[in-house]
C-alpha positions in Angstrom: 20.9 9.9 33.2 17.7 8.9 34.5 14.3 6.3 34.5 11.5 7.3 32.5 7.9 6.1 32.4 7.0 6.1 28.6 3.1 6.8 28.0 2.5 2.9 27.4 4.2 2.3 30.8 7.4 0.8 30.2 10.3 1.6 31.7 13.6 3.2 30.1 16.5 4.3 31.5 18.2 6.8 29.3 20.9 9.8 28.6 19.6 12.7 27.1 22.8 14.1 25.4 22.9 10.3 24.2 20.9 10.4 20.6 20.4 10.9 17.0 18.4 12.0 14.3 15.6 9.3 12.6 16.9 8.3 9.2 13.3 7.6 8.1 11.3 10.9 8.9 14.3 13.0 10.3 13.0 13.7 13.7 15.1 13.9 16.8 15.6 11.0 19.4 17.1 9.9 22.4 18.3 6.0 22.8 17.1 4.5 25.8 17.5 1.0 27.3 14.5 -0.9 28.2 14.8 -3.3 31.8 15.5 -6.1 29.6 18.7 -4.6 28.2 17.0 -3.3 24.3 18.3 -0.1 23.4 15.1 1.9 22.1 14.8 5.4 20.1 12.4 7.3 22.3 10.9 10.5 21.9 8.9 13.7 23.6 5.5 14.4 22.3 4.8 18.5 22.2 2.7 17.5 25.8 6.2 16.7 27.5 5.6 12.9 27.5 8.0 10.2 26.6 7.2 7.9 23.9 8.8 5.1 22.0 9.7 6.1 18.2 8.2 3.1 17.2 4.8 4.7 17.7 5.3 8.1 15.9 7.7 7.4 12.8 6.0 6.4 9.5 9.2 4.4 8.8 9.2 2.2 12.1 8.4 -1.0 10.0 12.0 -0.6 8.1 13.7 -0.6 11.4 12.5 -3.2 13.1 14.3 -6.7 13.7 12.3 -10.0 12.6 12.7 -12.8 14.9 14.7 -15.4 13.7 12.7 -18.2 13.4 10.4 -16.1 10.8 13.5 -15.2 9.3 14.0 -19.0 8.3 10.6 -19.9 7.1 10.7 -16.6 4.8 14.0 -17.5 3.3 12.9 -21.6 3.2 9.8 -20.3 1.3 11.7 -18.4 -1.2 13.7 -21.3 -2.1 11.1 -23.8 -2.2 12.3 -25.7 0.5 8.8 -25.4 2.4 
């Protein structure tokens, strides 16, 4: 268990025998908890650096949580409330 520096410069603390496999593009990760408490997949690039799994999976979008105010206009525009 350890800090990392990812390339952007945010800090992660994180396990390496604690991850998974992506269920978008299939590539290994390693879940990591940011200073404010978010668990985040991250991953090595071939150079050795760490990097969020955000920024390399084609499938990111699918994963990501929408804040919850936009989650009430979206479903108030669907209904026709708005």
């Amino acid at each position: 268990m350890n800090w990392i520096t990812l390339e952007g410069g945010a800090e992660v603390f994180i396990e390496e025998s604690k991850g998974g496999i992506c269920k978008s593009c299939g590539t290994r990760f390693v879940w990591g908890v940011t200073r404010n408490n978010k668990f985040i997949p991250v991953t090595k690039t071939p150079e050795g650096k760490w990097i969020s799994h955000f920024a390399d999976c084609p499938g990111a979008g699918k994963h990501r949580k929408q804040p919850e105010g936009e989650l009430k206009i979206v479903k108030a525009k669907k209904e026709g409330a708005v």
